[in-house]
N, C-alpha and C positions, 0 to 999 in steps of 0.2 A: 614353680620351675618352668623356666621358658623353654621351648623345643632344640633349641639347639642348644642347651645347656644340658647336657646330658652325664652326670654322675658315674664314678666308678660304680657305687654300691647298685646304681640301676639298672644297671648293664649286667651285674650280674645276676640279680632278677628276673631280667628278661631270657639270659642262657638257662637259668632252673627253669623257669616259664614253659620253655622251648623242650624242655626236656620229658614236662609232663605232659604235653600235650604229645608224644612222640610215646607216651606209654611208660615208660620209662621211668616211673615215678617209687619204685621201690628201690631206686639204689638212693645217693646221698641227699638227694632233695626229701625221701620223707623220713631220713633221719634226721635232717636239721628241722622238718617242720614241726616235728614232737620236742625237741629239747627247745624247750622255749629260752634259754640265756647264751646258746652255741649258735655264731654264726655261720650261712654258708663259703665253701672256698672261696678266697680269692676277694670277701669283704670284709672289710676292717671294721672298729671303731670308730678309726680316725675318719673315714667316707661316710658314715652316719651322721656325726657330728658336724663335719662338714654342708651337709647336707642339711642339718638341723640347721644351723646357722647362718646358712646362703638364706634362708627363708623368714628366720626369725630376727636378725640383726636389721633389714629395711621394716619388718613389721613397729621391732620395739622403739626405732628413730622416731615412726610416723607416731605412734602412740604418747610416747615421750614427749613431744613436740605439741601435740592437738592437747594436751593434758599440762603442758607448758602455759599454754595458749587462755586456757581456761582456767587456771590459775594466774595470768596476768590480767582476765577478766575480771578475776573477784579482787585484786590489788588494786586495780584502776577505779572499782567502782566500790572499792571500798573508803577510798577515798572522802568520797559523798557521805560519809557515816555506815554506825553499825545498820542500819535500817536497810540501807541501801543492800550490805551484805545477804541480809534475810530477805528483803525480796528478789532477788534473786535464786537465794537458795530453793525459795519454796518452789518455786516452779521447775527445777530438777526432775521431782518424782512424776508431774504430771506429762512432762514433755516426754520420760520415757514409758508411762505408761500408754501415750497417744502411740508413740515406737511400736508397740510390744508387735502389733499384730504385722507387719512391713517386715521384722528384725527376726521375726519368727519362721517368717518364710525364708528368708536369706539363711539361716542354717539348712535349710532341707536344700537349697541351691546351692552352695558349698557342700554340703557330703556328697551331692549326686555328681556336679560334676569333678570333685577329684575323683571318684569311683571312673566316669568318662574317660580321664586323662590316665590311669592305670590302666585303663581296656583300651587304648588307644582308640578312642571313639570320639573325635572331634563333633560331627556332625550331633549325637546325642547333647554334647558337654552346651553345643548353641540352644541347639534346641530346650534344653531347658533355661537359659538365660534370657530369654524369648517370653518363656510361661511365666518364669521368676519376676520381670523385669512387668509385666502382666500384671499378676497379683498386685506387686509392690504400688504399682502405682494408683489402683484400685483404693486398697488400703490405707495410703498415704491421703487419697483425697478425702477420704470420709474421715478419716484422724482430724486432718486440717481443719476441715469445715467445724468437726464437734468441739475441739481444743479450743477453734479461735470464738467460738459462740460461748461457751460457756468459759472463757476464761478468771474470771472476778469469781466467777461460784466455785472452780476449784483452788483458786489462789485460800480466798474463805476458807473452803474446806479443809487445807492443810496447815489452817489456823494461825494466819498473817495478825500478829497483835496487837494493831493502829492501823489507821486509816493510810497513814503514808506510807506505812509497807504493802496495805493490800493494794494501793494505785500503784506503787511500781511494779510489784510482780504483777498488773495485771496488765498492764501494758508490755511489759517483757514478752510473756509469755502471746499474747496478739501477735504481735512482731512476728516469733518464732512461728507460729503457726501457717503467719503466710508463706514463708518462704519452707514449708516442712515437706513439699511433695518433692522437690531439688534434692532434700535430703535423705527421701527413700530411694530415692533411683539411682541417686551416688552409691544409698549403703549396697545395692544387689552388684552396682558394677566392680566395687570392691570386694563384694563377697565372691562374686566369680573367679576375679583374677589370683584374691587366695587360694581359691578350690583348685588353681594350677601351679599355684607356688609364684606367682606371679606380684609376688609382695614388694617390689624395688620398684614397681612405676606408681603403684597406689601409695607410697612412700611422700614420691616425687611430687604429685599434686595432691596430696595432702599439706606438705609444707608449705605450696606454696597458698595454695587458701588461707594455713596458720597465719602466715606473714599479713596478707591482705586483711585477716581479722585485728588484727593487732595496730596495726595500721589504723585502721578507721576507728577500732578504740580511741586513740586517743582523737583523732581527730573530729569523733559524734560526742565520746562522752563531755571534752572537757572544750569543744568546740573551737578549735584551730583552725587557721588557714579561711577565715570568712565565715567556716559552716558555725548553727547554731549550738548552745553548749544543750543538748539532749538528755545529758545522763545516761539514767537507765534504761531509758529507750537507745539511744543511741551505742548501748553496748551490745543492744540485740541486734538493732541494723546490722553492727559490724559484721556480727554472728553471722547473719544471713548472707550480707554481702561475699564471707569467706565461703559459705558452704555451694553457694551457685559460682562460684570460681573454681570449687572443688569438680561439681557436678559439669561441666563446660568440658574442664581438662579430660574427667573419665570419660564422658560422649565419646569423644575424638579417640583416644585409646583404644576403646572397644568398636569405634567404626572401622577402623584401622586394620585392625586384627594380623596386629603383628604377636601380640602373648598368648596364641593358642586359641582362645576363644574370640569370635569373629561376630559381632552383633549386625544381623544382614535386614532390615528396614525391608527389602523386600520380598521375604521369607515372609513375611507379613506376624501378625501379632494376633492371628484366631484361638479363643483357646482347646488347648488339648486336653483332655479332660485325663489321658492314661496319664503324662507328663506332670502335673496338676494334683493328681491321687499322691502320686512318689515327693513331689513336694511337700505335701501336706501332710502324708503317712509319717516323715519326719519332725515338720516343722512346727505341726498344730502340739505335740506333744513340749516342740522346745515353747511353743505362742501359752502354752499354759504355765510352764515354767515361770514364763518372764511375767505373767500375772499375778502369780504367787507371792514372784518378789516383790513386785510392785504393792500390790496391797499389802504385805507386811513391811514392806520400806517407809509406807505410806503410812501405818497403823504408829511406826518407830517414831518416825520424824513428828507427827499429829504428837508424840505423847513428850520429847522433846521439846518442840513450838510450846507445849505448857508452859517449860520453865521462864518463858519468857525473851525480850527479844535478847537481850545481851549473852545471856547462855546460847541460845538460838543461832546467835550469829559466831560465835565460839566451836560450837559445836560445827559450824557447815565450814568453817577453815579449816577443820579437824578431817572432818571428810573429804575437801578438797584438797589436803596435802595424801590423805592415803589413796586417792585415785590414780594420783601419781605411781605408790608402791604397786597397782592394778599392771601398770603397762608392762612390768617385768614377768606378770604370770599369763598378760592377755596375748603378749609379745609369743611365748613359745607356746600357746594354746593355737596358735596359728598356723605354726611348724606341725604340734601333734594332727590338727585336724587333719590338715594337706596330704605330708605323709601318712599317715595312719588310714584316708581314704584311697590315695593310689596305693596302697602296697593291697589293701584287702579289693579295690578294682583288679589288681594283679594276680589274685589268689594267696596270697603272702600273708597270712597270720603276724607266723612268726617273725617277719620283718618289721610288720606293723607296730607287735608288743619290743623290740630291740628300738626302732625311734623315738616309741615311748618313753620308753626306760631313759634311753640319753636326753631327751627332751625335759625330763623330768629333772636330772642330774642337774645342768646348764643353770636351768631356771631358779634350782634351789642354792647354789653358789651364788647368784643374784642378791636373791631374798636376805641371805647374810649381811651383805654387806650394805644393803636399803638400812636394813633394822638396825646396823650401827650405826649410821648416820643418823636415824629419827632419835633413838635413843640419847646419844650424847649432842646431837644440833640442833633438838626441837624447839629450843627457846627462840633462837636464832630465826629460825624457819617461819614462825609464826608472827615474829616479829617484821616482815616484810608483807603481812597484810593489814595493821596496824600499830597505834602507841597505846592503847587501853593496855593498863597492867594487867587489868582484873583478865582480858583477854587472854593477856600472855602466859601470864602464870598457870591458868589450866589449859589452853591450849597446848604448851609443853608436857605436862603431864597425861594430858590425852594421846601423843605422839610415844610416849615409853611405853604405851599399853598396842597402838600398831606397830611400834619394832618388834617385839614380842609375836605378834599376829603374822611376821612377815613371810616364813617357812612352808604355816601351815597353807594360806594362801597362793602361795606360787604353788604348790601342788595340788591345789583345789581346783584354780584356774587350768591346768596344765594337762590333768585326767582327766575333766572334763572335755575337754579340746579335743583328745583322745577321742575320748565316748563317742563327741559330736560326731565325729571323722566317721567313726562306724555304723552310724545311724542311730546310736543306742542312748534318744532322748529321753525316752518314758524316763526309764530311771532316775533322771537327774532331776525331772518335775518331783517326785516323790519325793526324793531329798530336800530340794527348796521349800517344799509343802512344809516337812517336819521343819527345820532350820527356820526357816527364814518370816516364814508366816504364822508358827507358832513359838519358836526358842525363842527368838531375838524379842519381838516387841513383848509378848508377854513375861519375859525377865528382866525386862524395861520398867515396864508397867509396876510390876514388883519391888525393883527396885530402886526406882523415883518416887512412888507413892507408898509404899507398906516401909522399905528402910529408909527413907528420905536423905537418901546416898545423890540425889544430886543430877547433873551429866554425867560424873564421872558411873554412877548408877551404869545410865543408858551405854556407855563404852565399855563397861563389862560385859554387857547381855552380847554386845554384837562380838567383841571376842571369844566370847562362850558357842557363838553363832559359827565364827568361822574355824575354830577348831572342831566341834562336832561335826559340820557340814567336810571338813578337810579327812575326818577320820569315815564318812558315808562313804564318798566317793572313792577312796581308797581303796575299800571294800570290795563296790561293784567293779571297779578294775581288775583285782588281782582273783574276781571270779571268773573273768574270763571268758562269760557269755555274749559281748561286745562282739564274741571274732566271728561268730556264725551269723548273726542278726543279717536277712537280706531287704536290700532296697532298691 
C-alpha cells in the first residue's frame, strides 16, 4: 500500500492504536481484540476486502503474466520436440535450488518491513533493504558462479535421458546462470515493495520484462529478423534479457522512492549485523524450507525422469499448466503477508487474523473456478503445447487430478503467506520436511516402482502431497501462536 493510499479499515486502526497508547485499552479495543471474528467500530468487511484486493489483484496480473510467459516458453520450444521440452524442464529444480538461499532472505525482508510500515518506521523499512539487498547479492553471486560451473553435472543429475537433452539443459541452464545476480536483486526490490503493499508497480515492470521475453523468444529461438535460430539457448537469452529489463525498471523505482521505501546509495551498504540477525532469524528458517523442497522436488522429478523422456516431458507440461493454478494462491499470499505484517507492526492481532480470513475466502472462490476449467478443458490445454496423442491423452488426465488439488492449494498458499507475514517460518519448514521431502517422492517411488501405476503413479503422491501439507498448515493457523512470535 502506497502512503498516500490510505484505507478506511486503516484509519481505523490507527484511532484503536491511539487509543491504547492513551491507556485506554480496556474499553472496546480489548474487547474486539479477544473476539477474534468481531470487527472494530466503524470497519467493515467490505474495507478488508477492499484492501485485500487493492494488493492482490496487481500481484495476481504480474504472476498470471510471468507464468503466461513461461508457458509460451515451453510452447515455443516445444516446438523443437519432446527432448527440447525435457531439457528444459530439468533445469527448473536446480535453477530454484541455486534461489533458495537469495529467496530465503527476501522473506525475512518482507515481514520486517511490513512490520516497518505498520510502526510507521520508514527509516528502519530502508534500512533493511540495504542489508537485504546486501545479502542477496552476496548469495546470488556464489549461486551463479556454482550453477554456471557445474551445470552438465546437475543437468546429469536430475537424469537427462540422451545426450541431446543433456546438451540442451546444459547450455540452458549456463545462460540462466549468467544473468542470475539481476535476478536476486530484482527478487529483494519486489520483495520490499510487497512488504508495503506496493504490488501495482512490481506488477508494471514485470509485464513489461514478460513482453521483452517473449519477444526475443521468438526471435533467438526460431531465429527471425537476421538473428541466428539458437533454440534452446536462445530461450534462455530471452529469459535473461527479460529479467535485467525487469531489474533496470525496479533500480529506478526504488531510487526514486516514491512507494515508501527509498533505496539511498549513499547510506552506504556496510553490513549491520543487528539488521542482518532479524533477517536471518526469519529467513534461514524459510532458506531451510526452500531446501527441503527442493531436494524432495528434486528426489520427485529424478524418479519421474526414470519413466523416460516422453513421460518426462508429459509430465513437466503437466506442472507447467498447474504453476499456473499457483498464481491464484501465490497472488493472495501476498495480500496475507503485507496485511497480516502491518496489522501485527500495528499491534493488531485481531485484524491481522480478520485479513486472513477474507484473504483466504477470495482465494478459495478462485481455486473453483481454476479446477473447472482444468477439469473439463484439460485436453485442450495440453494440446497447445503439442500434437503427440500419447502426450495428450495423459496430460488431460493429469489436469482432473490438479482441478481436484485446486482448493486445497489456494489455502496452503494463502496461510502460509499469513505465517510468513508474522514471522512464523520454522513451522512451515517442518511441514515441507514431512510433505514434501518425505510424502511426495516416497509415494512416488512406491508407486512407480512397487504398483507400476506409471506417471499417473507420481501425480497421486503429489496430490496426496498437497492435501496433507494444505491440512498442516491449517492447523498451525487456527493455533494461533503466529500472533505473539516477535521479530
Amino acid at each position: 500500500m502506497e502512503t498516500n493510499q490510505q484505507s478506511g479499515a486503516e484509519k481505523q486502526v490507527k484511532l484503536a492504536l491511539d487509543l491504547v497508547e492513551r491507556g485506554d485499552d480496556t474499553n472496546d479495543y480489548g474487547q474486539y481484540s479477544r473476539v477474534s471474528k468481531q470487527l472494530p467500530p466503524d470497519v467493515s468487511s467490505k474495507m478488508l476486502y477492499k484492501d485485500v484486493v487493492r494488493i492482490a489483484w496487481p500481484a495476481f496480473v504480474e504472476f498470471t503474466l510471468t507464468q503466461l510467459t513461461s508457458m509460451a516458453d515451453m510452447m515455443m520450444v516445444g516446438q523443437l520436440g519432446p527432448w527440447a521440452i525435457a531439457a528444459v524442464g530439468l533445469t527448473v529444480q536446480p535453477k530454484f535450488l541455486m534461489a533458495t538461499m537469495f529467496m530465503a532472505m527476501n522473506v525475512g525482508a518482507t515481514a520486517l518491513i511490513a512490520r516497518a510500515k505498520g510502526a510507521g518506521d520508514p527509516e528502519r523499512a530502508n534500512r533493511v533493504l540495504r542489508q537485504a539487498l546486501l545479502l542477496t547479492t552476496i548469495f546470488g553471486t556464489i549461486a551463479a558462479v556454482v550453477g554456471f560451473v557445474y551445470s552438465e553435472t546437475l543437468i546429469r543429475f536430475m537424469g537427462a535421458a540422451d545426450e541431446q537433452t543433456l546438451a540442451g539443459g546444459t547450455i540452458y541452464l549456463k545462460i540462466q546462470m549468467a544473468g542470475f545476480v539481476f535476478l536476486a536483486m530484482t527478487s529483494t526490490f519486489t520483495a520490499a515493495l510487497r512488504g508495503v503493499g506496493s504490488s501495482r508497480i512490481t506488477m508494471t515492470y514485470n509485464l513489461i520484462s514478460n513482453v521483452a521475453n517473449v519477444v526475443f523468444n521468438y526471435i533467438l529461438i526460431y531465429g527471425k529478423f537476421g538473428f541466428p535460430r539458437w533454440g534452446v539457448a536462445g530461450a534462455s537469452l530471452a529469459t535473461v534479457i527479460g529479467q535485467t529489463v525487469a531489474f533496470v525498471m525496479a533500480l529506478i523505482v526504488v531510487l526514486r522512492g516514491r512507494h515508501y521505501i527509498h533505496l539511498q546509495p549513499r547510506a552506504g551498504f556496510k553490513p549491520e549485523f543487528k539488521t542482518m540477525k532479524s533477517i536471518v532469524s526469519i529467513g534461514f528458517p524459510a532458506m531451510i524450507e526452500q531446501l527441503l523442497m527442493r531436494a524432495g522436488a528434486i528426489m520427485f522429478v529424478k524418479t519421474v525422469a526414470s519413466l523416460g523422456t516422453v513421460p518426462y516431458a508429459t509430465h513437466q507440461i503437466g506442472m507447467n499448466i498447474q504453476a499456473l493454478s499457483f498464481m491464484n494462491g501465490q497472488a493472495f499470499a501476498v495480500s496475507a503477508t503485507s496485511l497480516v505484517g502491518q496489522s501485527l507492526g500495528k499491534k493488531r492481532p485481531d485484524m491481522a487474523q480478520a485479513y486472513a480470513r477474507r484473504t483466504r475466502m477470495l482465494g478459495m472462490m478462485v481455486s473453483v473456478l481454476l479446477g473447472i476449467t482444468f477439469f473439463f478443458f484439460g485436453r485442450q490445454i495440453v494440446s497447445w503445447y503439442t500434437k503427440e496423442e500419447e502426450v495428450i491423452t495423459m496430460g488431460a488426465r493429469i489436469l482432473k487430478l490438479v482441478a481436484l488439488t485446486q482448493p486445497f492449494q489456494s489455502s496452503q498458499f494463502i496461510l502460509a503467506g499469513a505465517l510468513r507475514g508474522a514471522g512464523d517460518t520454522r513451522a512451515i519448514a517442518i511441514i515441507i520436511f514431512i510433505t514434501v521431502l518425505l510424502i511426495r517422492p516416497g509415494l512416488a517411488m512406491i508407486n512407480i516402482n512397487v504398483f507400476q501405476w506409471g506417471l499417473m503413479g507420481a501425480w497421486i503422491a503429489l496430490v496426496t502431497d498437497q492435501v496433507l501439507r494444505s491440512a498442516l498448515i491449517l492447523l498451525r493457523y487456527n493455533s494461533g501462536k503466529w500472533k505473539s512470535i516477535k521479530v
